[in-house]
N, C-alpha and C positions, 0 to 999 in steps of 0.2 A: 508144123505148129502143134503138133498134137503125137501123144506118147505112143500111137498104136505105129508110128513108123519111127526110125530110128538111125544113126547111126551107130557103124562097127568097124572096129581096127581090129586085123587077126595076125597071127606068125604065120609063117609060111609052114608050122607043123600044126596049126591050129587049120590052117585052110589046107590042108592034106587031108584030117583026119573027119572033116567036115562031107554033108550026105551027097552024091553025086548032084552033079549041073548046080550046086553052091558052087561061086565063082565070086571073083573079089580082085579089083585092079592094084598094082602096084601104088603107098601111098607115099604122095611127094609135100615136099615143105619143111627141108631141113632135117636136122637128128631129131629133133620129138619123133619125127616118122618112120624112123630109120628101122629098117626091118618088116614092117608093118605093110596090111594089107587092107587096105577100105572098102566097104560095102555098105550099102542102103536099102535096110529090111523093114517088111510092114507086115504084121502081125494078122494072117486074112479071115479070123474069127474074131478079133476085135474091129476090123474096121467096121465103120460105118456110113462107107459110102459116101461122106458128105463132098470128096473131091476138090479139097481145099489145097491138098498137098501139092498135086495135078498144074493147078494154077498158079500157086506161088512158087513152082520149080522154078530160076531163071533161065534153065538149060534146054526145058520142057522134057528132061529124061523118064520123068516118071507118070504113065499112062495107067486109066483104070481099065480092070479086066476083069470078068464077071468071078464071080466065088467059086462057082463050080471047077472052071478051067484053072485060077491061079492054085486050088489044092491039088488037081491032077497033074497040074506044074511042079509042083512037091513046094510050096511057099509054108506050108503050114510045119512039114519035118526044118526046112531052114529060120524058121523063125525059132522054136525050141530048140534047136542046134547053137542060134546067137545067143539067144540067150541064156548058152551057160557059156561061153566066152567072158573072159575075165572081164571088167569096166574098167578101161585103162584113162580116165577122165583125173586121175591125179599128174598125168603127163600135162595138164595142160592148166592154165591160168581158169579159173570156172567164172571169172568175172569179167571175160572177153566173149567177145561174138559167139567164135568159134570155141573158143574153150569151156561154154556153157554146155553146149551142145555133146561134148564127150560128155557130159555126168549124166549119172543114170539120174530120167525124172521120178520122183519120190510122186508125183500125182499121176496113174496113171487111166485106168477105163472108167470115164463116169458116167454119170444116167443122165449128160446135158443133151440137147436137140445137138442134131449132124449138124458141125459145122459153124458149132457155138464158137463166138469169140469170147468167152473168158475165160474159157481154161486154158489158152496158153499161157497166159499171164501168171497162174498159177501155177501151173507146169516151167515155168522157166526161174519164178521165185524157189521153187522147192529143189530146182538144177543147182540155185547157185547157193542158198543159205539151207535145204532140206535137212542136212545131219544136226542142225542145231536150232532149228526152225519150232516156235509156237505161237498157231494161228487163233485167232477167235474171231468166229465169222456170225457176221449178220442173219436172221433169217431171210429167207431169198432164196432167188435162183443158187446161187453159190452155196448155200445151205444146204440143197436138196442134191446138187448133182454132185457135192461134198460130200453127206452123209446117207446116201440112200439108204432106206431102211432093206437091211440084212447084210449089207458090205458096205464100205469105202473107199474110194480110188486113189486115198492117199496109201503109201507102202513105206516101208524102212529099206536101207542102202543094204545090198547083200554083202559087201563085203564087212561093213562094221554093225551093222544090228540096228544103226542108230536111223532114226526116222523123224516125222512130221508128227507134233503134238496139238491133236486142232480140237476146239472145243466151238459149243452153237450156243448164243445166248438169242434173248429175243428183240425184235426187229427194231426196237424203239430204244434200244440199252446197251446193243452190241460196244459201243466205244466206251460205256463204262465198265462192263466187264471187261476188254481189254485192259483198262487201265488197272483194275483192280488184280487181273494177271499180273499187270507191269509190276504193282508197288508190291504185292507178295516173291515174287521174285528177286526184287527188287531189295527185301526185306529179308530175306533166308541168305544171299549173298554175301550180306552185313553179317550174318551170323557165322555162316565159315571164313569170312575174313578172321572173325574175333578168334574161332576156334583154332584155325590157324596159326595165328599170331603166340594163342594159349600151348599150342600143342609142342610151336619151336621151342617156348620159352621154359616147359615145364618138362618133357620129354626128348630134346633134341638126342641126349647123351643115350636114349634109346632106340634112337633113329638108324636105320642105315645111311652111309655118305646119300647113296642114291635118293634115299627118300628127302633126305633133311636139304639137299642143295635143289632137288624139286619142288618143294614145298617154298623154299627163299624165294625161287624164281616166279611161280606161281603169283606169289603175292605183289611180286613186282610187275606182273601182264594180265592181273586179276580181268581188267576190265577191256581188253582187246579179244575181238568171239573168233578172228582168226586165230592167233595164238591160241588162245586155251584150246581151242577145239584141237591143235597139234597135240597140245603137253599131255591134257588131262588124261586119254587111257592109260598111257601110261604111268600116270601118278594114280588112279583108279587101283592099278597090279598090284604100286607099292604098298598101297595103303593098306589093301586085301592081306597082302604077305604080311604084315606087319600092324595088322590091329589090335594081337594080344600084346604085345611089347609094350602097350600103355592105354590107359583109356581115354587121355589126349588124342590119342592117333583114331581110336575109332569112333572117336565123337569127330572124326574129321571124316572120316569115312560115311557115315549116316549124313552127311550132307554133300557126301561127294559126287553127286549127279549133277551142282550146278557149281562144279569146277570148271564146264563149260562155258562159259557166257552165250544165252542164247539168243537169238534173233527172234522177236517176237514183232509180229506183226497182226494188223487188223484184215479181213477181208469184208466187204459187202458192196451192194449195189448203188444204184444212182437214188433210189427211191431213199433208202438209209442214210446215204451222206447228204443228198438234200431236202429231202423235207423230214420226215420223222425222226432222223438218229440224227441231224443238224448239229442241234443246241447242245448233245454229248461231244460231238466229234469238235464243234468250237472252243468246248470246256477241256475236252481233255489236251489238243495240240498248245490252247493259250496255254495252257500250265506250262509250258516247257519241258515236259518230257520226253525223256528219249524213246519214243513210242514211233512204231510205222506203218500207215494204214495205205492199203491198195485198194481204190474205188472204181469195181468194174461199170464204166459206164454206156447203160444200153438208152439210155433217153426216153426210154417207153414206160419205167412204173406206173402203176396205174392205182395201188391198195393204196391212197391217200387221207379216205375219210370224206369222201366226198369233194373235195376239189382237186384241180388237175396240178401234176404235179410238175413243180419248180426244176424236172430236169428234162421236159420237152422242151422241145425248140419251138420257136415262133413260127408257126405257119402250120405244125405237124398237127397230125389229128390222132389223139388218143382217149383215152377211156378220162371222163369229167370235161374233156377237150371236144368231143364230133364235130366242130365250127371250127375247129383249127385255131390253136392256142394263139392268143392275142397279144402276149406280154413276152420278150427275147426268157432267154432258160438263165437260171443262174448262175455267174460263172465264179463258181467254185476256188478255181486257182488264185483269180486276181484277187479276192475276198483276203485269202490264207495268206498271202504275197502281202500286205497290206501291215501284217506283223510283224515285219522285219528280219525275223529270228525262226522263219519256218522252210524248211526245204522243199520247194513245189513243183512239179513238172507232170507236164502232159505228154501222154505217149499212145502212139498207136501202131501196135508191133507190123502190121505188116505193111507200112510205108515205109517205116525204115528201126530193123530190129538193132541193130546196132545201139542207136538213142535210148529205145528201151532196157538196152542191157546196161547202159552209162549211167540213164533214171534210177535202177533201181538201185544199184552198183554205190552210186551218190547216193544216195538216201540210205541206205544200210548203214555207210559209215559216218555218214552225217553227224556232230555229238549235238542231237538233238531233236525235235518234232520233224515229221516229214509226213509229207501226203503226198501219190504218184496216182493221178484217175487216168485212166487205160478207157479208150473207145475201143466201146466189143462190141458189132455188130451182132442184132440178135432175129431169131427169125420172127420178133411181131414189126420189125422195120416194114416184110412183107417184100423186098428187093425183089425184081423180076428174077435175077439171078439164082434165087433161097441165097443158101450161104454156101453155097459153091465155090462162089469166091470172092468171099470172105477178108480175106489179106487186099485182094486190088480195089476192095469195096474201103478199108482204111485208107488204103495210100489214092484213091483218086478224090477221098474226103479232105485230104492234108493236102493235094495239088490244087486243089479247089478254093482252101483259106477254110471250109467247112467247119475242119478243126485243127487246132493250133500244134505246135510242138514244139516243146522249150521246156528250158530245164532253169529255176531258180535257186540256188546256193549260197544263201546268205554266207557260207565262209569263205570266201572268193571275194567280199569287199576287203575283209582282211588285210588280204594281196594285196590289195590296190584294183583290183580286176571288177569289171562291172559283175555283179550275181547272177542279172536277167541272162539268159542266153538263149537266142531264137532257131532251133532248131529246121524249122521249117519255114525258110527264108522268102523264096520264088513261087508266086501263084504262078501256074502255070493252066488250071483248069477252069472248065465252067460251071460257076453254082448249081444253077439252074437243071444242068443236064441231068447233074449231080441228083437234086433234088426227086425230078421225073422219072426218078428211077424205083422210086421207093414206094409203096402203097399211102405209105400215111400221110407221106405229099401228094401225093397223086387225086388219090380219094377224093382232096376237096377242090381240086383242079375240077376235077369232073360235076361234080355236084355243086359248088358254087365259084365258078371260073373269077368272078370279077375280084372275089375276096383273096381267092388264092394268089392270083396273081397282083394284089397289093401286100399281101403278109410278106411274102415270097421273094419282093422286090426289095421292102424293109429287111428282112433278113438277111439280102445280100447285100444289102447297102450296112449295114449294122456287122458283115462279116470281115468286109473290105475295110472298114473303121477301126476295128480291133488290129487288123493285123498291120495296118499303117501304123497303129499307135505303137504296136510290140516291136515293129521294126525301129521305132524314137526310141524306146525304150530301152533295146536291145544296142543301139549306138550309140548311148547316153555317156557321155565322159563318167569317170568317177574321181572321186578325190585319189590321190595317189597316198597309198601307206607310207609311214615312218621309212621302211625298208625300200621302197621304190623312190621316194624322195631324197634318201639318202645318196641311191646311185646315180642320178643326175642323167642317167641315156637320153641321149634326145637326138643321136644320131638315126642309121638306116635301120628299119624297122626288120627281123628275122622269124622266118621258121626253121626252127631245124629239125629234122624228120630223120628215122635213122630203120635202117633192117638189120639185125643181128641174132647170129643165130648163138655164138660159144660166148657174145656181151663184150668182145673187144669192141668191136662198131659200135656199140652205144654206148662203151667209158668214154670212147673219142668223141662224139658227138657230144656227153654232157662236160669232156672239157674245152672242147672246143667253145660251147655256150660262153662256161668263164672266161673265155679267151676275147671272146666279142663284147660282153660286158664292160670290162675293162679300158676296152677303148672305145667306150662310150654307145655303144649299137644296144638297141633296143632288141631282144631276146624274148617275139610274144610267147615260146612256146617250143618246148623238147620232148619228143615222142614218137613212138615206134611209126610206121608208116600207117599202119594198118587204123591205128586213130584216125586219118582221113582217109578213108578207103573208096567211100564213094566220089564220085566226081566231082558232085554240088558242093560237096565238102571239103574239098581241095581247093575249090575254086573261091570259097568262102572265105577260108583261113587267110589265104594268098592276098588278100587285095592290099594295095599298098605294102606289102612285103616281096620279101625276095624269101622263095622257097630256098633251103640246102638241104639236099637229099644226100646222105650219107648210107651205103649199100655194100653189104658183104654178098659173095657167092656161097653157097652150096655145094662141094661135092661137084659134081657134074655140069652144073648150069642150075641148079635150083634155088630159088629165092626160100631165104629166111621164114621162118612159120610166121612172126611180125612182121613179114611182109607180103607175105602172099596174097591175103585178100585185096591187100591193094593192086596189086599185079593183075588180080584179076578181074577187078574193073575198069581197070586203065585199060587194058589189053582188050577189054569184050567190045568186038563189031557192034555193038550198039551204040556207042559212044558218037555222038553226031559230033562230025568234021568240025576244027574249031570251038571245041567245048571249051579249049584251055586258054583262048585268047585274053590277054592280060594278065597271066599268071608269067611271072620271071622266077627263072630257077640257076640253078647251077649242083652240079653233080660229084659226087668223090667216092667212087670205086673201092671195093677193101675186096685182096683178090691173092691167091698164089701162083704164079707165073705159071710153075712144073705143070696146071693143066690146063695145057696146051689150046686147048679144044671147047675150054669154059671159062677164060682166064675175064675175071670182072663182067661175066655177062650179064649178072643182074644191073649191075649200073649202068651197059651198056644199052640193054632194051631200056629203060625207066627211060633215060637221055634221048634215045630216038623216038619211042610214044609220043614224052612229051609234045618234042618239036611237030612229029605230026600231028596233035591236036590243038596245034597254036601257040602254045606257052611257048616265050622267047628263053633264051639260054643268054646269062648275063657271062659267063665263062667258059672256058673249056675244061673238061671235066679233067680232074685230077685224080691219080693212081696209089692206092698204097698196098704195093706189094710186100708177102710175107718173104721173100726170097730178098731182097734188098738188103746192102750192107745194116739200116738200122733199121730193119722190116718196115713198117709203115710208114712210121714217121717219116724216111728216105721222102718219099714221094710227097708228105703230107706237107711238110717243110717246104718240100718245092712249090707246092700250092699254094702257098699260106700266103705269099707276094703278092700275088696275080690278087688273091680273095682280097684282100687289105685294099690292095688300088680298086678294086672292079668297086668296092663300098665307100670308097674316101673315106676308112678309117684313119684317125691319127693316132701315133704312136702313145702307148698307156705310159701316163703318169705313174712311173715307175721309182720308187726311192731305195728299194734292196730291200726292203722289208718284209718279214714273211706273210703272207697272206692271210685270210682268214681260214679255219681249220675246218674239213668237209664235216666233222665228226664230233661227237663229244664220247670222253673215254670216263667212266666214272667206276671207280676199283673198288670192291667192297671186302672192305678189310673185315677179316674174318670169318667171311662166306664158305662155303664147302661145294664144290664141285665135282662129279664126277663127268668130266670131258667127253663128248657123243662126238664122233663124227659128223665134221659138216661139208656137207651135203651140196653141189652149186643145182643148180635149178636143172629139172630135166637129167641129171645123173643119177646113177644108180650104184649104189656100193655090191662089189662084189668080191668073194675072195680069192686070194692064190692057191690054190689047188698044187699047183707045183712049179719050180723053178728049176729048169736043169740046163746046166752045161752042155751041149754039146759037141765040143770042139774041144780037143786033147788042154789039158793045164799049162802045157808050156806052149801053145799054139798061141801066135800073139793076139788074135782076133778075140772074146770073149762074144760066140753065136750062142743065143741061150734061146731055150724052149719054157715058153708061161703057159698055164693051162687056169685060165679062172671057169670059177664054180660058177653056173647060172643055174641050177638048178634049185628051185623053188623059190626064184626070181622073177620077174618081167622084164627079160631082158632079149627079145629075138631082135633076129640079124637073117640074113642071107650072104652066101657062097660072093665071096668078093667084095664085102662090105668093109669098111674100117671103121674103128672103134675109137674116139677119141679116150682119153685116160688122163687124168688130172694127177699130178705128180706130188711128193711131200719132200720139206727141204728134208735132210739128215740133219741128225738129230745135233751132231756136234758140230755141225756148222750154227744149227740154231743156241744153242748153249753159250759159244764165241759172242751172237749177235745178238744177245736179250745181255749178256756182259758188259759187252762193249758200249750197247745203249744203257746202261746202270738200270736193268728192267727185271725184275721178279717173273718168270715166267709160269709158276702155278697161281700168278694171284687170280682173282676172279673179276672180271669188268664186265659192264653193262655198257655198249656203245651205242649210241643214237647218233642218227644221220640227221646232219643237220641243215643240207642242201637240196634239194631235188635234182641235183647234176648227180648223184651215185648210182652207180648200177644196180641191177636187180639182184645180183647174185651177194652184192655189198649188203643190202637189205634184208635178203633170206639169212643170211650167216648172221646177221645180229637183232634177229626176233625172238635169240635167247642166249640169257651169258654163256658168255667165251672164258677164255684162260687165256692168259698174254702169249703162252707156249705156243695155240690152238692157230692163232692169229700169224706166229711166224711159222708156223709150221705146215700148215693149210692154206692159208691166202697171199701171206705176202711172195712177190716173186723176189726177195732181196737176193739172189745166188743167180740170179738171169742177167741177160744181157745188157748195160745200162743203155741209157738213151740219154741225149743230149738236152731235154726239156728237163729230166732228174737233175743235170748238174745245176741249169739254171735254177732251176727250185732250189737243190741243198745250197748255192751259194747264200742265199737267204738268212743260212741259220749259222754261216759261217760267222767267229768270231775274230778271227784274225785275217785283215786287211789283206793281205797276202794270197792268205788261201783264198780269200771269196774273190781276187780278182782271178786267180789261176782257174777257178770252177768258171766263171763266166767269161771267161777265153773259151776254154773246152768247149761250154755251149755257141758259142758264135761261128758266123762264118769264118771270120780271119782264124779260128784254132784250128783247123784244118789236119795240119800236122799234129798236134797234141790229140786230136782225137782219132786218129790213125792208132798211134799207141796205144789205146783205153781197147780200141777193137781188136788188135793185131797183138796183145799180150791178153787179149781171152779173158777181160775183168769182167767181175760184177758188178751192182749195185753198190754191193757190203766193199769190195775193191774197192770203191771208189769211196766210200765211208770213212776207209778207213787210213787211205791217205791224205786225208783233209779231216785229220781229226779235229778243228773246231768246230767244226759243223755237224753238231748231234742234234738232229729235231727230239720232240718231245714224243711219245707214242699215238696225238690224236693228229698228228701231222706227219707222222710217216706211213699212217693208212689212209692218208691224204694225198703224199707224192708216189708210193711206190703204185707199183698197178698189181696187178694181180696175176696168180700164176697164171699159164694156160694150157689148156690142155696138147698132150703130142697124139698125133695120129698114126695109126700104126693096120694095115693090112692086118684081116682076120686069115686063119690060116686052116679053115676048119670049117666043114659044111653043120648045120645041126640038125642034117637029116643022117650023117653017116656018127655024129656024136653029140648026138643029146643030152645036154647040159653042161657041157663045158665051151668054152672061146679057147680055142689055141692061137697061141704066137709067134711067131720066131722073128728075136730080135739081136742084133748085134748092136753091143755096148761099147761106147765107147770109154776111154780115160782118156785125160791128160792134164798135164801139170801148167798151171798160168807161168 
């Protein structure tokens, strides 16, 4: 919870060079991991003893040990050791659990009491938005252990410079200075747009291609703070290079620090948002601004003014309060929720950090007002515990109903989807114990028993009311959208969950989705596993649905990094027998036969867990091997029967018509591009160092030797490792096929996804324009192997009668024999293109049907202890003629 302990991923040359007894386990979870070595450091001149980490281990690995003994341990040379190890936190999604947790916290030693709950809250905000992050915090606690006078525990990111911009206004004004940030920012943005717009229009012709096709795009993802925050440095370079070339260009320069878009948020206390900074924080969120405020709430302020303050609880005893407040606390969220139009959720990280990371996650992107109040335990609570433990002191507050947790989304009525969503579903604890735990209930138990134990009963009676209503609330039908009305489902209701590590397993899953749609099944929900990773949460999703888990392996037997955290609560001995009863599922493997010894064993275990913790199995699990006449699909095909009857799908109202397009393709005639390499998720560009022959010219075999550069890369491995490599069509195949489709291949497009069924790596490649070239020559796999779902699709666009019955033979079972030929004469996609030349789709439907390339794996052939910095290979090439 807290920055003086950390995680660390090393190479195996970083953990060689590292001080003796530094040790570090092998890390597992897919290629993000691959090479990598994990360790968990705590820093033993910052800690402070508070012993929070200790308790909210789930493993209990990590035990306190006195100061003296962990330095003569040597903790103190391995902590200065990690932290000059690279922050490998770009490997990983920073708005997941787990993927927060690799970025370096930009907050980190502050002058809070041991054991304070608000700084993690803070410490996880600066995890996920810190490089583009501006705070303006309330005075308060957060003010002080913020700004100490002589340091601040906020820091800048070591590898970019960029950091936490945090200003203190005063305690009765903080949300208007925020906002007053907002509209200055707000207002200097407007000015480099204009500058921009001036600079294309009056200096282009002095521009470089590079600057001037940066600058088009820019304007076009102005207001996205992901995006910008990729492009800007390096449009920062251009600009720098290239300010005397016009004074256009350096009036775009002098405003080029918010070519970021930056994440500006509010911080303060309970005392701030509800009583004294109230009436600003209701002034600024009613306006509608895109503004974001985090309310650390400790329920104890006290500086009121002489009455006691609207964020105790009923019962407690505080400062204006010594009789134990009389009147319930004000609840904040339901107030804000009341607006329609405000993003509101409650969280308390350590009942369950996940929701907190989804909270904020939601509300950052929100285009709108947002408020997230975080319960932070503080030490005037008084807990017998202190704040030891701190984390189980929130989650026995949340098992209790004490405090709520739920996430409100006004843009989810859009969908058709209710907003309210109750995160903390199941009481499962006792108020009261709850309560006796703490001084400032306690206090007037003792001193006036009769009263306490009527506030005390009110308040649990007033706790249990709230959360029955959140539960109506939370189940409340909604009107169905234009778009959900349109599709008419009203068959069996779906999840489909998916693990993938290279993003085949999840194209299949979000086509599979349209596949259920279509015949009429309701589709609540597509997403990696790891979204329901805890059990309650599994169990939640599930009710009256039929879970589909869709599962690749790893390598050896290792589950997908999206899906590991779920593996690892389904899997943990805690899990009481029968957790999963009345969860139905059914299972589909994505696996390579050749090993032997792992072949689908992640879907394997998910399928046998289940069933031992109750959840019935509506099917037998189905197989899609990559060894298989048409890899996957082989097996998927097979399944697809069994699925369809196990659901009493009916066959889809099918007329040959082409479907709607995943995409929209929009070509900006006249644009200037120069073309960057794109990049799939998790890969790393490296170069060819050399290619050589090593087998005589006329030797028929072509065994060649690749040696890529990783030097001054982040790219380690270990001895026996393989490398996946994502391949590029040739060039003159692609020239044939931007021909053949009547397609411009230097033009410039901007493509937007217009489904939530596309893949990640579909999404990464088009956060910034492409070249149509770019598109065939990096993504689409049109030169691979077709499949029989492609010909049903191209039959679609087929114009002549003839041909589009001949295509949907081929795809059916009776073509048999025809589609023997397609495989047995070694065609492709384009093959198949282009003998049914009436059927040319348009370009936002052929990165619609075609899939995408994927990557080939190939044995490393080179330790990088005996050669550092390069990957050897030895590969044998093959030709041959269709």
């Amino acid at each position: 919870p807290h920055a003086v302990i950390r995680p660390f991923l090393l190479s195996a040359a970083e953990l060689e060079s590292g001080p003796e007894g530094f040790d570090a386990r092998k890390a597992t979870g897919g290629n993000t991991y691959a090479g990598l070595h994990f360790r968990i450091q705590a820093s033993p001149l910052d800690c402070t003893g508070c012993e929070v980490c200790t308790h909210a281990c789930p493993t209990s690995a990590l035990t306190m040990t006195p100061l003296p003994k962990a330095l003569e341990s040597g903790h103190e040379k391995f902590w200065n050791f990690a932290m000059k190890v690279p922050n490998r936190g770009a490997r990983f999604d920073p708005f997941t659990l787990k993927g927060s947790q690799f970025q370096q916290p930009l907050m980190e030693f502050s002058g809070a009491c041991e054991g304070c709950g608000e700084t993690p809250y803070a410490k996880l905000i600066t995890q996920m938005f810190g490089k583009r992050l501006i705070v303006a915090n309330a005075t308060g606690c957060s003010s002080i252990w913020g700004g100490t006078a002589g340091w601040v525990p906020y820091t800048k990111d070591k590898e970019t410079g960029r950091g936490v911009a945090w200003g203190n206004s005063l305690f009765e004004d903080n949300a208007e200075f925020g906002l007053g940030q907002f509209l200055a920012v707000r207002q200097r943005r407007m000015q480099l747009k204009d500058r921009v717009k001036a600079a294309l229009a009056k200096a282009s012709a002095a521009m470089t291609p590079e600057l001037r096709g940066g600058l088009e795009q820019w304007l076009e993802y102005s207001d996205d703070r992901a995006i910008t925050e990729k492009i800007a440095p390096s449009l920062v370079d251009l600009l720098q290079a290239e300010k005397s070339a016009a004074p256009e260009i350096a009036e775009v320069l002098r405003l080029a620090d918010l070519l970021m878009k930056p994440s500006m948020w509010m911080f303060g206390g309970d005392g701030w948002a509800n009583d004294i900074g109230y009436g600003g924080i209701d002034h600024v969120l009613a306006g509608g601004h895109d503004v974001k405020i985090c309310v650390f709430d400790t329920e104890v302020y006290s500086n009121t003014g002489g009455q006691s303050s609207k964020a105790t609880p009923m019962g407690a005893v505080a400062k204006f309060a010594q009789g134990g407040r009389a009147v319930q606390k004000k609840d904040m969220g339901a107030l804000f929720m009341k607006y329609g139009n405000i993003y509101v959720a409650s969280c308390a990280i350590g009942a369950n950090f996940k929701q907190t990371v989804q909270a904020f996650t939601e509300a950052e992107n929100y285009d709108g007002p947002a408020i997230v109040v975080c319960y932070s335990p503080c030490i005037e609570h008084r807990t017998k515990t202190g704040l030891s433990q701190m984390s189980l002191d929130q989650k026995e507050a949340v098992e209790c109903g004490y405090w709520p947790l739920y996430r409100y989304n006004p843009a989810l009525r859009g969908a058709g989807e209710n907003p309210f969503q109750l995160d903390g579903k199941k009481l499962t604890g006792d108020v009261m114990k709850f309560l006796i735990k703490q001084n400032r209930y306690a206090q007037l138990a003792r001193a006036a028993p009769e009263l306490a134990e009527e506030l005390q009963a009110k308040l649990s009676a007033h706790l249990k009311e709230r959360h029955d209503a959140m539960r109506a609330q939370a189940s409340a039908e909604v009107a169905p959208s234009a778009n959900n009305a349109a599709s008419g489902a009203a068959g069996q209701q779906l999840l489909i969950l998916y693990g993938s590590d290279t993003g085949v397993t999840e194209q299949l899953a979000k086509k599979f989705s349209g596949m259920c749609a279509e015949r009429g099944l309701r589709v609540q929900k597509v997403c990696d596993l790891d979204e329901v990773s805890e059990v309650d949460d599994l169990v939640a999703v599930s009710k009256d649905t039929l879970a589909v888990i869709m599962c690749s392996t790893c390598g050896h037997g290792d589950f997908p990094q999206n899906a590991s955290i779920f593996w690892s609560s389904l899997s943990s001995p805690d899990v009481a027998p029968g957790a999963l009863r009345g969860v139905r599922f059914c299972v589909f493997g994505m696996g390579d036969r050749s090993y032997t010894d792992s072949f689908c064993e992640a879907a394997h275990l998910i399928e046998k867990r289940m069933g031992e913790l109750g959840a019935s199995k509506a099917l037998e699990m189905g197989i899609g091997d990559d060894r298989d006449e048409d890899k996957w699909e082989t097996g998927f095909s097979k399944w697809l029967p069994d699925f369809w009857s196990c659901v009493k799908a009916a066959e889809p109202a099918d007329e040959g018509a082409p479907k709607a397009p995943m995409f929209d393709v929009k070509i900006h005639e006249g644009a200037t591009l120069v073309p960057q390499q794109i990049c799939p998720p998790g890969a790393t560009l490296l170069e060819v160092g050399e290619s050589r022959r090593m087998t005589p010219a006329d030797y028929e075999r072509d065994i060649r030797h690749f040696s890529l550069v990783t030097k001054g890369k982040d790219f380690p491995f270990d001895l026996g490792d393989a490398v996946a490599i994502y391949y590029e069509n040739l060039a003159e195949d692609v020239d044939a096929a931007l021909q053949w489709f009547g397609l411009e291949g230097d033009a410039v497009a901007t493509v937007s996804c217009l489904s939530d069924n596309v893949s990640d790596r579909h999404r990464r490649a088009f956060e910034k324009r492409v070249t149509i070239r770019q598109v065939f020559t990096e993504m689409l796999d049109l030169f691979g192997r077709p499949t029989k779902s492609f010909c049903s699709d191209l039959a679609r666009f087929a114009t002549s009668a003839t041909e589009k019955k001949a295509l949907q033979k081929i795809a059916s079972a009776e073509g048999a024999e025809e589609w023997k030929k397609v495989v047995d004469g070694s065609q492709s996609f384009f093959d198949i293109c282009k003998q049914f030349p009436s059927a040319r789709p348009p370009l936002d439907q052929l990165i619609s049907i075609l899939p995408l390339t994927k990557p080939r794996l190939y044995s490393i052939a080179s330790s990088p202890f005996y050669a550092p910095g390069v990957l050897d290979l030895t590969i044998v090439i093959n030709q041959w003629k269709a």
